[in-house]
N, C-alpha and C positions, 0 to 999 in steps of 0.2 A: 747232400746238404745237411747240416749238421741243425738237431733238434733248436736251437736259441735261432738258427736266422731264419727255421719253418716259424718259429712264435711272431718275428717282428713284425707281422701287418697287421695281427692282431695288436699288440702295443700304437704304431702308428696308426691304425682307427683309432682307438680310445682318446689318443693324443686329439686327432682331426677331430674327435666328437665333443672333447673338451671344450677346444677351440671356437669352434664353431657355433656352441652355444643354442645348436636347434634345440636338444633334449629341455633344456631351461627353460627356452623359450615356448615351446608347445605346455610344458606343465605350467606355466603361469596364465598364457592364453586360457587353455582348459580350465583350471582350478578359477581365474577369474569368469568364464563360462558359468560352472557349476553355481559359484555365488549369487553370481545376479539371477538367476534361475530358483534357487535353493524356496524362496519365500512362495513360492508360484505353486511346483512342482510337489506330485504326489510326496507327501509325507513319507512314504513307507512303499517300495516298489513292487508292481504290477507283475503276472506272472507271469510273461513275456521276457522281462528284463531279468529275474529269475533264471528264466532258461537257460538264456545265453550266458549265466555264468559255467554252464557245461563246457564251454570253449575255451576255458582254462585249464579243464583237465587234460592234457595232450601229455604226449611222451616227451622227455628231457631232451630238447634239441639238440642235437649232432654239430648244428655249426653255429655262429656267432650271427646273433639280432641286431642290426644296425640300432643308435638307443634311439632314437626320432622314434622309430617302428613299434618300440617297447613303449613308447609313451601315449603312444598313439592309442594302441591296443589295451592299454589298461585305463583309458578313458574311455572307450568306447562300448568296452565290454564293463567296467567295474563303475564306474559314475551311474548310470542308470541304475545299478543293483545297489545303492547306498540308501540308507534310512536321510532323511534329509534335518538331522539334529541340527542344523545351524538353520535352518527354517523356523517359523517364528510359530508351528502348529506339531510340535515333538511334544510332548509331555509325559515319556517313558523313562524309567531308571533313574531318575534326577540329573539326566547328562543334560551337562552345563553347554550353551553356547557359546564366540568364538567370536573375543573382543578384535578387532583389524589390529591394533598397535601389537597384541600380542601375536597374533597369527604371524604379520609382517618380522617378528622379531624372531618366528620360531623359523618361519623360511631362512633370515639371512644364517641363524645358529646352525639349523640343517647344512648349509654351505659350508658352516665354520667345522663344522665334526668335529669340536671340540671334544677330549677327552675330561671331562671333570674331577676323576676320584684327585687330584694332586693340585695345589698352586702352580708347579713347576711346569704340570702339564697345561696350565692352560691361567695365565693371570686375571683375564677377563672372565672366566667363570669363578673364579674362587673371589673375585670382586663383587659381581651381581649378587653371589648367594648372602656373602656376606653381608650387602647393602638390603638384602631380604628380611634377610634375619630378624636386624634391625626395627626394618616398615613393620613386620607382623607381629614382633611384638607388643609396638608402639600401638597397632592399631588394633589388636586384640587386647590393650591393656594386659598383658602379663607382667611376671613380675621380671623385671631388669635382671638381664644377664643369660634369661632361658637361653635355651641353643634350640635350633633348628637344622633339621635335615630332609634335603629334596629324594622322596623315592617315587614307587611308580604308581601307588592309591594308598588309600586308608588303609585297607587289608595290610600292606607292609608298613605303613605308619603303626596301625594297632600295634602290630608284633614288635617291632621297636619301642615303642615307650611301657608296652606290658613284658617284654625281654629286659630294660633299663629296672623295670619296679622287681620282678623276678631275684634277680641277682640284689640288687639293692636290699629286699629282704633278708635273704639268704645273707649275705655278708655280714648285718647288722646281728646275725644269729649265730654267725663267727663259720659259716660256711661260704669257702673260695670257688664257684662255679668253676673259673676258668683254670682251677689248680686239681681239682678234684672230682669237676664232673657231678652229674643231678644223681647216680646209684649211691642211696644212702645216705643222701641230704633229706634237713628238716623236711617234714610237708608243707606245704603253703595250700591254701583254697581261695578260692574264686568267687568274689559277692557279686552278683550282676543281676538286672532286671528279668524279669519273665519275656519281656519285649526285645530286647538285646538285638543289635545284629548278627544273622550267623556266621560273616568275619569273626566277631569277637570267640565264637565256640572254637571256630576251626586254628585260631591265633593258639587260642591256649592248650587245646591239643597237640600243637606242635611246638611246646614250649612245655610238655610233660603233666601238663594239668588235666588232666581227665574230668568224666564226667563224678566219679565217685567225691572230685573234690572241689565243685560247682554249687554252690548256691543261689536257685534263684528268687527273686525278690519279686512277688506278688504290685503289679501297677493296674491304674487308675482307670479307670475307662476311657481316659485321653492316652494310655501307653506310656504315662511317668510313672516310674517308680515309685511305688507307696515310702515317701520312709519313716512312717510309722511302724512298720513293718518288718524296718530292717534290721537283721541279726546283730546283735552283739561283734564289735570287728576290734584284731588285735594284729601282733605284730607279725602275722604271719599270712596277712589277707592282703589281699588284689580286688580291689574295690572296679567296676567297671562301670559308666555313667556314661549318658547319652545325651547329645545336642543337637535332638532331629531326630525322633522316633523314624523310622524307614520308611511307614505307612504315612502316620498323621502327622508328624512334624512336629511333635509335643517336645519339649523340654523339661529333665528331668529336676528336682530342686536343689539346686547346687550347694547353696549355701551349708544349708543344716547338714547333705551327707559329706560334703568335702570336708565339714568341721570336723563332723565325727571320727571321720577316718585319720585327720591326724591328729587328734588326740588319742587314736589308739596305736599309732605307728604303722598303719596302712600305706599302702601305697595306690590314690587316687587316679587313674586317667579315666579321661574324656573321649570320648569316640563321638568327635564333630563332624563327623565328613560333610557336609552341606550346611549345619546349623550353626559352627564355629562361626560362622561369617557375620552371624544374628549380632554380636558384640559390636562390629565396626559400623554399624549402624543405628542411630537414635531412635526411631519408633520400635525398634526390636533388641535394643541392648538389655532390656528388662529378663529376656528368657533367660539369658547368659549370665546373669549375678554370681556372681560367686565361684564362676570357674576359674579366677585366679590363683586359688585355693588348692588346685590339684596339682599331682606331682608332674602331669604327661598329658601330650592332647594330640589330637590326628586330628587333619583336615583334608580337601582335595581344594585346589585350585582349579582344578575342572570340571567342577560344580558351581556352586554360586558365582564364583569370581568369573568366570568365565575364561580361563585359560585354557588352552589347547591341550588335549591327553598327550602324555600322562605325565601327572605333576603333582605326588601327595606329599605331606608336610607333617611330618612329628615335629613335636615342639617338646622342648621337656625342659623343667625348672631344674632340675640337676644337671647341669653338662658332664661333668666330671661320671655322674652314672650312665649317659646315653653313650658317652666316648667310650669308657673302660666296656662296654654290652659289648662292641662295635669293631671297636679298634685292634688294625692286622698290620705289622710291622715285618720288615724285610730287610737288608741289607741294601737292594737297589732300590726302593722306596724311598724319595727324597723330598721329606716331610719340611715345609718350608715354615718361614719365620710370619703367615696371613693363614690363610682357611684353606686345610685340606678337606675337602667335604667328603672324600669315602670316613671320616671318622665319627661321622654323624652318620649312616646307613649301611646297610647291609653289603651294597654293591661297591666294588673298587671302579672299573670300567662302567661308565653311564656317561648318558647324553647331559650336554649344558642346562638342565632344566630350569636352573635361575633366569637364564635371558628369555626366555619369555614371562615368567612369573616375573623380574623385573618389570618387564614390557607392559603387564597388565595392569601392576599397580602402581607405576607410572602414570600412565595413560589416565588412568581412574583419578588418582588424588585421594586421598579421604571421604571427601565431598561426591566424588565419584561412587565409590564403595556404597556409599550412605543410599544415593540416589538406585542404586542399580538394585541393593536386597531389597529397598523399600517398596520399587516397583513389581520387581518379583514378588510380595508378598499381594500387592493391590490386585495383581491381575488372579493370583489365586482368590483371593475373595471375591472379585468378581466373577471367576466361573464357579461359584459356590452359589450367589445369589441369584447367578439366572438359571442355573440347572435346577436350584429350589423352585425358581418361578414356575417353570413348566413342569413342577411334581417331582423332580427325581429327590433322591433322599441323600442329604450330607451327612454322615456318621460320623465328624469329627467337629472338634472345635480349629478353625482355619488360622492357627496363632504362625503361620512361617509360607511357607510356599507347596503345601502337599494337602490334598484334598481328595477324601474318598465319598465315591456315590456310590447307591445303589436302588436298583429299579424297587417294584413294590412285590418281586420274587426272586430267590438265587435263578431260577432257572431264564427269568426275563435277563435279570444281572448279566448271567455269561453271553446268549445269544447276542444281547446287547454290543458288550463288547467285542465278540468275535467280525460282528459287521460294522462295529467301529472302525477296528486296527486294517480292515479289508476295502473298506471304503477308500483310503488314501488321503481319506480329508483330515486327519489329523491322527498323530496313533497315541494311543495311554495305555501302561500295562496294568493286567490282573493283581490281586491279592487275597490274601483272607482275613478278616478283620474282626475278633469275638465273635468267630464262629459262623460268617456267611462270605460268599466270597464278594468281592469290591471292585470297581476301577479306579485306579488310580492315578491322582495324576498330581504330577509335580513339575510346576512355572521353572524352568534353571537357566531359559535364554532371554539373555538381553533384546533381540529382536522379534519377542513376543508383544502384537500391541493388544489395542481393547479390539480392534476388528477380528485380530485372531483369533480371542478366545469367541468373542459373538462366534464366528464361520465356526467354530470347534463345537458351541454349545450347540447350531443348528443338526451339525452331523450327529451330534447323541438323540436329539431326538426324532432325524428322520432313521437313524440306527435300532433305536424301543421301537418306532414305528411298524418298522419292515420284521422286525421281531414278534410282536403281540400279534402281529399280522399273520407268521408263518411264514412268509415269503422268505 
């Protein structure tokens, strides 16, 4: 029997498994399971369910898994060991929950496997991104004409609009990156807050800026940026500004330091990843003044917006600088007359990330958008005021969706938290905040109500309890 007709019952499974549509149908029973459960079930899982992720580690099977059996097995063993983010009592990492229209649109795109880097490869994703583009400008008020490009978080958003500002100085100083390479180019340095996220350190490191050519910029007891403070900036700076301190959610003053920087020939981004969103909404557009101003911004759609990971969003007021960063030409590359989206990002091959990010902002409206930060910010102040009620301490001013406590010692602080996140009644991660450590917690899902945070504010305090206690 010759090798091609031992393979063909493996081909005719795949075919029959196709067909037959069990594998679909078990992940959408299940994954509908998991939902309706999500709001219920432990927060954060039990050590039991733990365990049994051992049962994954096996040796590389010899023969072929019927896929029912694969579906099977990885709801049974992996559902139970998931953090339950789309539950309305998650307040870790700022992960965003998990609008239905977009979830719905990211299953059918999953089906679709569209390739995206190309029009050619795929019309209906180079249509959605394009129609994105569009909505996010419109609705972040930028200025007409930005470009946008879908990658996989902020982290790659950063390094795209600080790689577009990179070369963009450099060129204006009559040095070609792409002709000549970074040995023996101008210097450029790096103005950025004391607060900073440490994406932004690790972007610039890998973009040849070191630590020797960092400046950072002394901030406020809220984590803005002092910019009284701030150095003298010319044409050889990288300005780096924040829309959502990490911790407190502070916003830094857009206005005065985006002026400043381009009257000196800076190049301004924004690192939004959850606070860009502050703009498309009326009780919170006030934080965001003035980030029209900047040359480049990063957001996540998988934070506030609530789109499904992974979906970040450089935006940058130069297209022509984010393309030429970016942009890989080929001979078989068949660069169409609509939107090649690899010339906005890093990556050639990626997922259709626009149709769900279509899907969400869709589904939202404007009006949507409005409603959805607005609410995210109420429920943070409401667990600000009842965790004051019963003594715990707020160390920030509660202006977006992130709020830190802390007991009346570090040492109650941690204990605190460690039978928080182990309780299952709700989890919040650690921090360190002027020097004492915090919990912290950040509102990011739409299906957080007021009973949620009440049931969350009770587990902190039978949490201090069982702490002060020893127990």
């Amino acid at each position: 029997m010759s090798k091609a007709s031992e393979r063909e019952p493996l081909w005719r499974r795949l075919d029959a498994e196709q067909n037959s549509r069990e594998a679909f149908r078990l992940a959408l029973e299940y994954g509908g399971e998991y939902l309706e459960t999500a709001r219920h079930r432990r927060v954060f899982p039990d050590q039991g369910a733990l365990a049994a992720l051992a049962a994954f580690d096996e040796p590389l099977p010899e023969q072929a898994t019927p896929a029912a059996a694969v579906i099977e097995r990885l709801h049974q063993l992996g559902s139970p060991a998931t953090s339950a983010q789309g539950g309305g009592r998650y307040f870790g990492f700022v992960n965003g929950g998990l609008l239905p229209a977009a979830l719905g649109a990211r299953l059918l795109a999953d089906v679709w496997d569209q390739n995206a880097a190309l029009e050619v490869m795929s019309p209906v994703a180079a249509t959605l991104e394009a129609v994105c583009e569009r909505w996010l400008v419109e609705l972040l008020k930028l200025p007409a004409g930005s470009a946008a490009g879908l990658v996989s978080g902020t982290s790659a958003a950063t390094l795209c609009g600080l790689l577009a500002g990179r070369n963009t100085l450099l060129r204006r100083l009559g040095w070609d990156v792409a002709a000549q390479g970074l040995f023996g180019a101008p210097q450029l340095r790096a103005v950025l807050s004391e607060g900073a996220h440490v994406t932004v350190l690790k972007t610039l490191a890998i973009l040849g800026i070191g630590a020797a050519q960092i400046e950072t910029v002394p901030a406020d007891a809220q984590g803005r940026l002092d910019a009284s403070r701030l150095p003298p900036l010319d044409d050889r700076t990288l300005l780096v500004l924040q829309a959502g301190n990490v911790n407190s959610g502070a916003f830094d003053p857009f206005r005065p330091l985006c002026a400043a920087a381009r009257q000196a020939g800076a190049w301004a981004h924004i690192d939004g990843a959850f606070g860009l969103w502050a703009r498309g909404c009326e009780s919170t557009a006030h934080l965001a003044a003035g980030i029209e101003l900047a040359d480049s911004w990063s957001a996540d759609a998988h934070k506030t917006l609530n789109s499904p990971y992974d979906c970040g969003i450089i935006l940058c007021r130069d297209r022509g600088a984010l393309v030429s960063a970016l942009q890989a030409s080929d001979s078989y590359l068949h660069v169409g007359t609509g939107r090649d989206g690899m010339l906005y990002t890093p990556d050639m091959s990626r997922r259709a990330r626009g149709v769900d990010l279509w899907a969400a902002l869709k589904s939202l409206g404007r009006d949507g958008v409005d409603q959805l930060v607005a609410q995210l910010c109420r429920r943070a102040r409401q667990f600000a005021e009842e965790l004051s009620a019963h003594d715990f301490r707020v160390l920030n001013e509660v202006v977006f969706n992130q709020a830190l406590i802390a007991c009346d010692s570090p040492e109650l602080t941690e204990r605190t938290l460690a039978l928080l996140q182990a309780s299952g009644e709700c989890w919040c991660g650690g921090s360190n905040w002027r020097g004492e450590p915090v919990i912290r917690i950040s509102v990011c899902s739409w299906t957080t109500t007021t009973e949620d945070v009440r049931r969350a504010v009770a587990a902190f305090v039978a949490a201090r309890a069982r702490s002060a206690s020893g127990c």
